[in-house]
N, C-alpha and C positions, 0 to 999 in steps of 0.2 A: 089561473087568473089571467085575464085579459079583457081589462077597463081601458075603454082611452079615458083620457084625462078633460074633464070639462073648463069650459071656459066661466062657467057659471056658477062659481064658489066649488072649489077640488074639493071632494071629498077624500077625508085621511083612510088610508090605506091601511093593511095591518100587515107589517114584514115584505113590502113591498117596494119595488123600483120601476122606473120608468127613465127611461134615457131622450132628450130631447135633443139630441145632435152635439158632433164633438166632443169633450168631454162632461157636458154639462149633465148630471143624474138629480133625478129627484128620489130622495132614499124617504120611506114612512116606517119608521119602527116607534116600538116605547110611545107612542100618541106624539109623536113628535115628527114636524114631516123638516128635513135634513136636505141642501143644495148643496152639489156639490162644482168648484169651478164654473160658477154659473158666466156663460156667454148667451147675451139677449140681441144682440146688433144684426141687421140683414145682413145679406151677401153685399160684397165688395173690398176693396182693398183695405188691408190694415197693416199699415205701414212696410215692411218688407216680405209680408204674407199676404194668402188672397182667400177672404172667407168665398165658398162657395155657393154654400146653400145658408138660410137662417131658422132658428128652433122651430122644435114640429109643434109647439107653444112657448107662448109670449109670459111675460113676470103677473101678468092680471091672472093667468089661466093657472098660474101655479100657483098664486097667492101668496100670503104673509110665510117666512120661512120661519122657523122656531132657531134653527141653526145653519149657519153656513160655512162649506171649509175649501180653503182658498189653499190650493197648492201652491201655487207661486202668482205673482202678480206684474214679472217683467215681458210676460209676452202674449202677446192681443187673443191669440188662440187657446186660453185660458181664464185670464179675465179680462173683457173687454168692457166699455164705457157704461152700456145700461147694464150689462152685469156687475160691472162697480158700484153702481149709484143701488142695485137691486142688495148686496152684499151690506153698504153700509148702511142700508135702513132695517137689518137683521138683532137682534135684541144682541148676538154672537155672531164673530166671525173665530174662528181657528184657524190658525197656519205657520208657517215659520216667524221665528224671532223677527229677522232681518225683514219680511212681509210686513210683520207687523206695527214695525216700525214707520216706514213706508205709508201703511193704510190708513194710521190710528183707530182711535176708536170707533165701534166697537169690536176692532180687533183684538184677540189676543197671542201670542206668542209664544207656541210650543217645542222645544227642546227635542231632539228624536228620542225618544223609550221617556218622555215626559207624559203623563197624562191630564186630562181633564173632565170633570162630571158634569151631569147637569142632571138634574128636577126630572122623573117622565110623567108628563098628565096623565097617563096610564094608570096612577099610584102603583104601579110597582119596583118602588125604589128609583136608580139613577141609572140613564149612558153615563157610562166611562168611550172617553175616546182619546187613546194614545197613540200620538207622533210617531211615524217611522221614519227611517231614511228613504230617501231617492236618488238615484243617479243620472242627471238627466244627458248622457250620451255615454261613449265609450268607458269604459271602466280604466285604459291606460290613457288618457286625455288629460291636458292639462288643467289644475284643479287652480282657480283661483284663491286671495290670502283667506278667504276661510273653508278653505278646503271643497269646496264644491264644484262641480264637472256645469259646466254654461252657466248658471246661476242655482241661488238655495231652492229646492222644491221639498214639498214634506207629503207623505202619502200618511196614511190613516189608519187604523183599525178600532171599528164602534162594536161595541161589546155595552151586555147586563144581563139580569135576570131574566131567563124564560125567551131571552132574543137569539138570534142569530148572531154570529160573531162575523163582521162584514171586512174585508178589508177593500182601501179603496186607495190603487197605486199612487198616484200622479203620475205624472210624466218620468217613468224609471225605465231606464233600458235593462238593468244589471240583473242578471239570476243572482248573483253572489248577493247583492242586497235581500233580494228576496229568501233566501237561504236562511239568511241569518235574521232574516223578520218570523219564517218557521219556526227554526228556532225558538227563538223566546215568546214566540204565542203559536203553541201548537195546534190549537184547536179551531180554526179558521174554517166557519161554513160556507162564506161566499166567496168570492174575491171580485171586483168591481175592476178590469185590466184595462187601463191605455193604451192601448195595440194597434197603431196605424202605423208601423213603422217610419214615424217622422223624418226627415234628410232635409234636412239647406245645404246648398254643394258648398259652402264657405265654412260649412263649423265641421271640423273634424273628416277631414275628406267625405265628405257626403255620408259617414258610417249613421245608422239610427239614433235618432235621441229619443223614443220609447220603444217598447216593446213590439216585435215584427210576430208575426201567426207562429210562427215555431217557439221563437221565447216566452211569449206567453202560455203555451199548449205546456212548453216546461214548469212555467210558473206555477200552474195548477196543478202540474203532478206534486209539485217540490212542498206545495201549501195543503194539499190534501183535499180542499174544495171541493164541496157538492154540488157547488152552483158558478158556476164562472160566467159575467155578463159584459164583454166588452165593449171599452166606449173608445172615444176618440180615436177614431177609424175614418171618417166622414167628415165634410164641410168644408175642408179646408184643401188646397192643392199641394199641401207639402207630405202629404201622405203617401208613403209611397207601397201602402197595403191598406187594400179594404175587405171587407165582408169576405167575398169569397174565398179569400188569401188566407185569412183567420179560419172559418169551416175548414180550407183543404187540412189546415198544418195539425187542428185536433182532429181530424178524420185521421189521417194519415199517423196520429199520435195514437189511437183507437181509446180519446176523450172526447168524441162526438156531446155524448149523452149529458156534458156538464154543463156545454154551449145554453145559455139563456138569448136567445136573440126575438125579437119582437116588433114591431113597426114605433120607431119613435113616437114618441107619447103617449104607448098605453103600458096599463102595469104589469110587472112579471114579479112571481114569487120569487122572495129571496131563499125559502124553505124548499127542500125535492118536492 
């Protein structure tokens, strides 16, 4: 599959993704089309970061979202203004407690290994989609009073009948999280990776706050994944790995063949 994405009413996809820059993905499963961390703003500065480039489409071209799930909300290269304003006119948003907080409605606030269902116009049955952890930098970093590394981020996993089971990290440097998200959902067909190896030289001696080409090359051995598509590699200058960097490390892992990579805004199967 390889649709771009029109600007003249999106046609819904079936078990499909499309990534429009950063971490921003359009997920279509269950009749349901799914945003995720949506950032809509051009290039230029965003507070102490520097967006680059802006989506390879705008919130008209993606249309009305059924669901949207907001990793975290404290940092512009995540969710930024029109992606804000695009979020709270979603019937749902999912994300951490403390996010949700924050957002209001129609946020809501999911607990890690907490779940939530919803409706698929599909008729066949419901997503379920439950909360994981994330760790957003070094794993021995100092954790603030509720326990989380830079602030709360929550990663994903969309699961139902007849779908593919997706996970979708956020902003997680940690294999050990990921380990123990194996674990208790063994059965993970895609994985949707943050992989740009993120660095601001002031938070944590400049170590990663997400995943760099080799951590995530491990993450998909560690998840078993058929399909690995990652995002949040691009747009922004604090990345300190892109595209190429990511190919060498599952080259070099010999998980080539799991790489989904595609020209921002058209779709790629989330199925082999």
């Amino acid at each position: 599959m390889n649709t771009t994405i029109k600007s003249t009413g999106p046609v819904r996809q079936d078990r499909a993704i499309t990534v429009l820059g950063g971490p921003t993905a359009v997920i279509d499963m269950g009749g349901l089309r799914i945003v995720s961390d949506p950032t809509f703003d051009a290039a230029g500065p965003q507070g102490y970061l520097s967006k680059t480039a802006g989506p390879a489409a705008g919130e008209d071209a993606v249309g009305p979202a059924d669901l949207v799930l907001v990793s975290h909300d404290t940092h512009p290269d995540n969710l930024d203004e029109r992606g804000r304003a695009f979020a709270m006119s979603a019937p749902l948003v999912l994300t951490g407690p403390l996010t949700a907080r924050r957002l209001g409605a129609p946020a809501v606030g999911l607990s890690p290994w907490t779940g939530h269902s919803l409706p698929r116009p599909d008729g066949a049955g419901e997503l379920t989609v439950l909360a994981v952890p994330a760790v957003h930098g070094p794993e021995d970093a100092e954790r603030d009073a509720d326990g989380n590394v830079n602030c709360e981020v929550t990663g994903f996993v969309l699961s139902g009948q007849g779908l593919p089971t997706v996970y979708v990290s956020g902003d997680n440097a940690s294999i050990r999280t990921v380990v123990e998200i194996s674990r208790r959902v063994p059965d993970i067909d895609a994985a949707v990776l943050h992989a740009g190896a993120a660095r601001v030289p002031a938070r944590f001696e400049g170590r990663p706050l997400s995943l760099d080409g080799h951590r995530a090359a491990a993450a998909a051995a560690v998840l078993g994944a058929d399909v690995v598509v990652p995002v949040h590699h691009d747009g922004w200058a604090h990345f300190s790995e892109g595209l190429p960097e990511i190919e060498r490390a599952f080259h070099e892992a010999g998980l080539s063949s799991l790489l989904r990579v595609a020209p921002h805004g058209t779709w790629t199967s989330l199925v082999p």
